[in-house]
C-alpha positions in Angstrom: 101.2 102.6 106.0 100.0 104.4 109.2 96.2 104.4 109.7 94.7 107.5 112.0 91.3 106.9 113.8 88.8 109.7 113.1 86.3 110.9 115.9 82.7 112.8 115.1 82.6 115.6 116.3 81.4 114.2 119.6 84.8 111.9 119.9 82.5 108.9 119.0 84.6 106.9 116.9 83.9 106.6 113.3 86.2 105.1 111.1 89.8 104.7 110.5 91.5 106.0 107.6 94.7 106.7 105.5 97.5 109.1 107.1 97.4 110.7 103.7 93.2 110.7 103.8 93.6 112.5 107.8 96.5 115.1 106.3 93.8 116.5 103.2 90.9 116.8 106.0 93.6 118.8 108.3 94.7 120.9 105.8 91.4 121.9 105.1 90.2 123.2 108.3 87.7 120.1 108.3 89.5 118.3 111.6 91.9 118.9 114.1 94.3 116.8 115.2 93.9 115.2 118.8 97.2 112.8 119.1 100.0 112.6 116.3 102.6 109.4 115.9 106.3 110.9 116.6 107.2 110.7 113.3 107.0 114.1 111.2 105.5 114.5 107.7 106.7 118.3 106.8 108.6 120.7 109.0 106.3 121.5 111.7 103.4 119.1 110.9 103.4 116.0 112.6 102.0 112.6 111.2 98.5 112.5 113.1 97.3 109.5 114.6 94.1 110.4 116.0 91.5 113.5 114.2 88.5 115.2 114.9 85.9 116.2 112.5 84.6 120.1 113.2 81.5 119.5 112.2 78.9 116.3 113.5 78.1 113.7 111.0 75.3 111.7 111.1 75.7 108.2 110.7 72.8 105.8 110.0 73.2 102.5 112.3 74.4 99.5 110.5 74.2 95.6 111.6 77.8 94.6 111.6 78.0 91.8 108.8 78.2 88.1 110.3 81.2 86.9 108.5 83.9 84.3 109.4 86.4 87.4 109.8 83.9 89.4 111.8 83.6 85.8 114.2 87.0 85.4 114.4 87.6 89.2 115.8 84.1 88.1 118.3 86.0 85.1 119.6 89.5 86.0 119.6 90.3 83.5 117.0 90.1 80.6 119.4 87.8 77.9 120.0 84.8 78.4 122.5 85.0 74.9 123.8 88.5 74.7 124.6 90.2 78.1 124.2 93.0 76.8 121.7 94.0 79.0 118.9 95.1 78.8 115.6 94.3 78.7 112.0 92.2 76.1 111.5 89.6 77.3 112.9 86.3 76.1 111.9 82.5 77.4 112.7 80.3 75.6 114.8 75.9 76.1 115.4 75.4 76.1 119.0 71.8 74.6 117.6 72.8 72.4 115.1 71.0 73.7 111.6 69.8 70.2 111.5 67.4 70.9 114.9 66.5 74.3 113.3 69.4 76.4 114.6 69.7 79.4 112.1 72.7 81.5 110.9 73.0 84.4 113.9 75.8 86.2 116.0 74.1 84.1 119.3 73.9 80.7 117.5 77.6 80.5 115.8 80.8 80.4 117.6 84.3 79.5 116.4 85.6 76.2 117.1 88.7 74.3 116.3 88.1 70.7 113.9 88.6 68.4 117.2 85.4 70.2 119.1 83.3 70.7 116.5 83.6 67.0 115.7 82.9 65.9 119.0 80.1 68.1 119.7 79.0 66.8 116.5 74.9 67.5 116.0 74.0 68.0 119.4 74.0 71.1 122.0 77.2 71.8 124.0 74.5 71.1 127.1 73.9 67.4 125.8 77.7 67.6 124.5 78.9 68.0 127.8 81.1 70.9 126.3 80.1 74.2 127.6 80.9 77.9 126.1 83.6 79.5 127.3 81.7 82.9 126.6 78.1 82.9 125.5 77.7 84.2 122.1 76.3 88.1 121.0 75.9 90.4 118.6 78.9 93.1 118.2 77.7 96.7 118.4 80.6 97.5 115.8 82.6 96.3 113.3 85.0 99.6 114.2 85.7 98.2 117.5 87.1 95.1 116.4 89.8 96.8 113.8 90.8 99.3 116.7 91.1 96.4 119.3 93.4 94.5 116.4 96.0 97.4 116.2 96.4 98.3 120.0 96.3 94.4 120.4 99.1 94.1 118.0 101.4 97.4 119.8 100.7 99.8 117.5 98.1 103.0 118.6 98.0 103.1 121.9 96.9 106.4 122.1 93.6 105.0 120.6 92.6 103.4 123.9 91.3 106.4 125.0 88.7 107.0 122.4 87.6 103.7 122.0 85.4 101.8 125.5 86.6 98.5 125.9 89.4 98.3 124.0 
């Protein structure tokens, strides 16, 4: 079903959630709603696309999680050596582990079978296969999930709340 992006109470972007979810925290005076879908839930109250929470809530900073999904949101699902996409997509250490390179968000890219084969153990440098992008460390795992629905059509009214998407 429809997902809604809640804002804090500064429009910082949060999370996103269930319609239903964004409907119980409108009803009960704990959000307003900021953008609504078109479509209509009951008479006079619109499906809502985008909320606000009333009141500020604090939210401890978290690391996003380096996971093959989370990579493959980084990198656009397509290899950082020769920009093809698709779904074989494999992960490659800029520093092999095997000269000490560690598991991080600046030492492992996504890379399709062919390129990670040639570049085999060595650096793209020595590889003669240089980054398309140099690797880093997402600020949020939100940003990512956003970006995949206006990406795909759907939410454009989000671009708004969300830098860089």
């Amino acid at each position: 079903m429809s997902k809604v992006l809640v804002l804090n109470a500064s429009y910082e972007p949060l999370n996103l959630t269930s319609w239903r979810r964004a409907v119980v925290l409108l009803i009960k005076g704990k959000a307003e709603q900021l953008e609504e879908t078109g479509r209509v839930i009951y008479a006079d109250f619109p499906m809502p696309s985008v909320i606000r929470l009333r009141q500020y809530v604090r939210i401890p900073y978290n690391d996003v999680p380096l996971t093959r999904k989370n990579l493959l949101y980084r990198d656009d699902c397509s290899c950082q050596y020769c920009g093809v996409t698709g779904s074989l997509m494999t992960l490659d250490h800029v520093i092999p582990r095997s000269r000490g390179g560690k598991d991080t968000w600046d030492n492992v890219v996504i890379a399709c079978s062919r390129c990670n084969t040639k570049k085999g153990n060595r650096t793209p440098k020595e590889a003669g296969m240089p980054l398309s992008k140099q690797p880093h460390q997402p600020h949020s795992s939100l940003f990512y999930e956003v970006s995949r629905h206006i990406k795909a059509g759907s939410h454009q009214e989000w671009r708004k709340y969300v830098i860089g998407a």
